[in-house]
Structure formats: C-alpha cells, structure tokens
C-alpha positions in Angstrom: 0.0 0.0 0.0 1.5 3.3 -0.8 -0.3 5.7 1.3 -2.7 5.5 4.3 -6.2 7.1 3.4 -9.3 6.8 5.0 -12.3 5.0 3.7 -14.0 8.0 1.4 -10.5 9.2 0.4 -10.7 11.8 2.8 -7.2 11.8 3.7 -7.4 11.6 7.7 -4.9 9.8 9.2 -5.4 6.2 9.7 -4.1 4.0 13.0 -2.1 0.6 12.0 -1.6 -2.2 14.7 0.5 -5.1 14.5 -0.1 -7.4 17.3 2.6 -10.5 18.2 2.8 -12.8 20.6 5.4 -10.4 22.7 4.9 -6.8 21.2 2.6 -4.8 19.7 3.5 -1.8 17.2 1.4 1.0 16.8 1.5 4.0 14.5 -0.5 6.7 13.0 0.2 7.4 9.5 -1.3 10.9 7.6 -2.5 10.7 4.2 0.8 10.9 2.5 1.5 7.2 4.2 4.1 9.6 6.5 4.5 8.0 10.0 3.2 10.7 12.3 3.2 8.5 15.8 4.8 5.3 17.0 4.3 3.3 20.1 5.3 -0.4 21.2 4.2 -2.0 24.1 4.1 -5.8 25.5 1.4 -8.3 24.3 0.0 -9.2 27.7 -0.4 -12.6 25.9 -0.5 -14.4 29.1 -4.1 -12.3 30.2 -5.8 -13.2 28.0 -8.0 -11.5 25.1 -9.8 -8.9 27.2 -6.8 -8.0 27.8 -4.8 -7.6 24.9 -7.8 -5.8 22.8 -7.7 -3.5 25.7 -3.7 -2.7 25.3 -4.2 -2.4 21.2 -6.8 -0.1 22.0 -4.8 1.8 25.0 -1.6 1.6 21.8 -3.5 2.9 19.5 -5.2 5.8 22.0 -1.3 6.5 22.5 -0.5 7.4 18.9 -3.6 9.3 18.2 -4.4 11.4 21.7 -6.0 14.0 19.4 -8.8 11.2 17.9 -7.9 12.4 14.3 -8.1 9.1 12.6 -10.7 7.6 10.9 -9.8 4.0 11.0 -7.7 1.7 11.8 -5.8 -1.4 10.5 -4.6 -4.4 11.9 -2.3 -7.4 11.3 -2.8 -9.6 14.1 -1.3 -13.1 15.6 -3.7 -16.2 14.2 -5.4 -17.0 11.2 -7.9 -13.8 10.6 -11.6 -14.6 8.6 -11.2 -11.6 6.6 -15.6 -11.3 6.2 -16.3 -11.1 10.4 -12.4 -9.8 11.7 -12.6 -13.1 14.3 -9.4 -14.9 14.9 -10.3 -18.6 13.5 -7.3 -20.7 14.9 -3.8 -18.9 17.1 -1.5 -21.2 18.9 -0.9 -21.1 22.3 1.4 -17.9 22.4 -1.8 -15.3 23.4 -4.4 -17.4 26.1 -7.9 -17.5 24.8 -6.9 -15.7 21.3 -8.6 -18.1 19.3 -12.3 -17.3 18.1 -11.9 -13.6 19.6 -13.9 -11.1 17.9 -11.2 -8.6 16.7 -12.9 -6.5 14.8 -15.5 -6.0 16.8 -13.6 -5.7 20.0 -11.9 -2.9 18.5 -14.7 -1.4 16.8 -15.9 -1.2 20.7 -13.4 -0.2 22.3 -12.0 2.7 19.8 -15.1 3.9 18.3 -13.2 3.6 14.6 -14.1 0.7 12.0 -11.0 -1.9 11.7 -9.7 -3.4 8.8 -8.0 -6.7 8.8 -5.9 -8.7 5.7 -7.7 -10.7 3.6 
C-alpha cells in the first residue's frame, strides 16, 4: 500500500496495529502514508484476550491522543476470517486468542471501523 487514506479518500490519518505474541506496534500514518506516531508496548499474551484488545486499543489511543483518525488497520497473531475480523485458529502464544472477535472488539473499544488482511 502506498499511502494510508481513510475509507471515502478523505485523507485523515489512519491507525495501524501489528499485534505479536510479545509486542505490539502502533503507529499513525497521515495521508501521504508519512509516520506521524509510534508506540510499542508488551502483548499481555498471558491475560488473555480482554486484555490484549484492551492494550491495542490503549496503543493505538497512545499514537492518536488527538482522535484524528478515521480507521484503523490491523495485522494480528492467528489466522484472521477476513468477512467477520474473528481470529479462526492462534496457537498457544496469546491465552484464549482463538475465536476472539477482533474487529469488533476494536470497533468497541476505539469507536473507529477496523480493517484486517484478507
């Protein structure tokens, strides 16, 4: 992808998460696909799922304390269903992470709509 627009072109920044099984990356990117924000914090992967879709959320509140973006992408750890954003099979690396709702856990928690790979 060459730049970071949000859905409807209106060039707002976007939020990208990449979630591991030890870290997880954060950074806002402006409409130009320019990196405006970074943060990395620990995957409480042994918490459990509540848990970590509460620290992407708290990352991605980190890198956009102004609320500017419009949405936000994520690659995650598991097999993501592209159609519903739930994680279909994950090994053992983040307790409970299979069959988590990760869209809509961060749909909730951010109030932005979240894009996942297909």
């Amino acid at each position: 992808m060459s730049s970071a627009t949000s859905p409807g072109g209106t060039g707002a920044p976007v939020i990208g998460l990449d979630l591991g099984g030890t870290k997880i990356a954060a950074a806002l990117f402006g409409a130009d696909g320019a990196v405006l924000a970074r943060h990395t914090r620990p995957t409480p992967a042994l918490e459990g799922a509540t848990a970590v879709l509460d620290a992407l959320a708290g990352a991605a509140a980190t890198v956009d304390p102004g609320r500017l973006a419009t949405a936000l992408g994520i690659a995650a750890a598991g097999v993501v269903d592209p159609r519903t954003a739930v994680i279909t099979s994950a090994t053992d690396s983040i307790r409970g992470w299979a069959g988590t709702a990760l869209g809509a856990g961060l749909a909730d928690r951010t109030g932005l709509p979240v894009a996942v790979p297909e």
